[in-house]
Every structure is written in C-alpha cells, then in structure tokens.
C-alpha positions as CSV (number, residue, x, y, z in Angstrom):
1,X,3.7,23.2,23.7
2,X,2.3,20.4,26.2
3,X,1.5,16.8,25.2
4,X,-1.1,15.9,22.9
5,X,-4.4,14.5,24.2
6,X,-5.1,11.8,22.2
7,X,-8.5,11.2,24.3
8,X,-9.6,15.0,23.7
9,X,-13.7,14.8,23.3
10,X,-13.2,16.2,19.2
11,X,-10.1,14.0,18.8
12,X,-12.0,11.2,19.8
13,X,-14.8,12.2,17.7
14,X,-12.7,12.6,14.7
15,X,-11.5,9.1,15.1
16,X,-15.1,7.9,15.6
17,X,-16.1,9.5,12.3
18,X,-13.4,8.2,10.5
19,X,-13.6,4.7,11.3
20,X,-17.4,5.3,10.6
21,X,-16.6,6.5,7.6
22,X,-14.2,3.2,6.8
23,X,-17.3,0.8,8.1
24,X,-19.9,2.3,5.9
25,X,-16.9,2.1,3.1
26,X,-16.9,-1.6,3.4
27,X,-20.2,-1.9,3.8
28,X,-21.4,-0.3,0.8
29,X,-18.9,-2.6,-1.4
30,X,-19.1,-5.5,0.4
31,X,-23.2,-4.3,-0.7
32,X,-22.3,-4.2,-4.6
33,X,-20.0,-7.6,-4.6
34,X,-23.0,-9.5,-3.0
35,X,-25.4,-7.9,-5.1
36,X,-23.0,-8.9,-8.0
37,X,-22.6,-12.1,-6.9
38,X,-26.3,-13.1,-6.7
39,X,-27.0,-11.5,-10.0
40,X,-23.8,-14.2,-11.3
41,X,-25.6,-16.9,-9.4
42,X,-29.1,-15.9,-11.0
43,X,-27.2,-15.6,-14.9
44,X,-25.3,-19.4,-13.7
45,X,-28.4,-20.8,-12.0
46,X,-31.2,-20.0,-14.1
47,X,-34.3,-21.0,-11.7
C-alpha cells in the first residue's frame, strides 16, 4: 500500500464538491434567516 495522494484529480474533486455542497448550505439559510428577518422588520415597521 503506497501513500495516499491527497491531490488525486477525484480526491480533489470530492473535496471541491463537498465544500460546494457546505457553501450552498449556508447560503440557502443564511437565504431563509434574511428573508425572515425582513418579513420581522415589515410585521415591526409597518410602512
């Protein structure tokens, strides 16, 4: 068993979809806490 390539094109890949899956993660909920906090600020703040 030789070393593991840690920079092996589908190992880099995997870690490329991975931490594009975390982004889009924290994208979509940092998506629903804005959204929920405009719809606060619109039920605090009527205009």
């Amino acid at each position: 068993m030789g070393p593991i390539h840690y920079n092996s094109p589908s190992r880099r890949q995997d870690l490329c979809s991975k931490k594009l899956l975390q982004v889009s993660k924290q994208i979509l909920v940092l998506g629903t806490f804005s959204d929920d906090l405009s719809f606060i600020h619109r039920l605090t703040h009527p205009p």
